[in-house]
N, C-alpha and C positions, 0 to 999 in steps of 0.2 A: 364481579365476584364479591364486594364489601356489601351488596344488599342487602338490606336486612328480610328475615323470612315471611314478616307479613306484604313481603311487594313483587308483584309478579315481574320475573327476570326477563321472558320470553312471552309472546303470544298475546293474547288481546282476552279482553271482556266481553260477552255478548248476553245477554240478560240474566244477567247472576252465576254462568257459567263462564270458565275460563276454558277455551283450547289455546294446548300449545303447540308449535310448529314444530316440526319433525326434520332434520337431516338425516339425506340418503344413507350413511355411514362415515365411520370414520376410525381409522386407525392408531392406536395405542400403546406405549409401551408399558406395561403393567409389570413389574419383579424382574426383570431384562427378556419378558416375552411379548411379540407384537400380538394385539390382540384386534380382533376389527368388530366394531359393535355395529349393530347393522338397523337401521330405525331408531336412529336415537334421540331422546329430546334435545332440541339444539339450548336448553339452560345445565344439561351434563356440562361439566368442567373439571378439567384435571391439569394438572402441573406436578410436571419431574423432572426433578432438579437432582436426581441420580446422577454419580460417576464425576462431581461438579468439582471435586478439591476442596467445597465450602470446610469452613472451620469456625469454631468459637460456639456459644448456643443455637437455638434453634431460633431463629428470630420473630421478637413480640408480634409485629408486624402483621405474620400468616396470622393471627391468632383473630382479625380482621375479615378476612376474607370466609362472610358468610354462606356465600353460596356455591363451595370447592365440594368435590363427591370425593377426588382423589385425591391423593398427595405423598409423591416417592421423593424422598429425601436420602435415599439408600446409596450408600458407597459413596461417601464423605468422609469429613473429618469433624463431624461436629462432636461437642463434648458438653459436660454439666446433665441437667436435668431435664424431662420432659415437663416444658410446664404446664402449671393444673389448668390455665387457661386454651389449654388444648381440647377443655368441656365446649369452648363459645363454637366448636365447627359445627354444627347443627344438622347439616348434612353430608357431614363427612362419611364416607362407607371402607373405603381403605386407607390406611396409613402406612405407610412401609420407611421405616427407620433404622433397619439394617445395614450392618456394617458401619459403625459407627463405633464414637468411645463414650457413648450416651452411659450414665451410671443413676442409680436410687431405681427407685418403683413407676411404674406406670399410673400416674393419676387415677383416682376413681373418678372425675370429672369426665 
């Protein structure tokens, strides 16, 4: 997941074309709903860490992880700010940081 975007995470190269590989399905916990995506590409990645007890900031660390689409952090204890280095997810498509005692603005990053 720390890949950076110009390097292909799955699949091969065949004359300037890239195909990637496909998993049958797989199922998901998306906002406490199981969800099942069905043909997905096998470089999707998600991580939820919902329900966890975590406490203190949101750690620098994720802020690494370039090739995440998802990322549930919901119904914790985390606190402080969203950092603005939460622009580097490049492919991030959902965040969910609800339920939390997160305070200030949401980054324009």
């Amino acid at each position: 997941m720390m890949h950076d975007e110009d390097h292909v995470v799955s699949g091969f190269i065949h004359t300037g074309t890239i195909y990637y590989s496909y998993q049958d399905s797989v199922t998901v916990s998306i906002k406490g709903q199981q969800v099942k995506l069905v043909k997905i590409l096998t470089i999707f990645t998600t991580i939820d860490f919902s329900s966890n007890y975590f406490e203190g900031p949101i750690p620098e660390v994720l802020m690494d992880f370039k090739a995440i689409h998802v990322l549930n952090f919901s119904n914790n204890a985390l606190s402080g700010e969203i950092p603005p280095t939460i622009g580097n997810l490049k492919q991030l498509e959902s965040l969910d940081l609800s339920n939390n005692s997160l305070v200030g603005e949401i980054p324009t990053q």
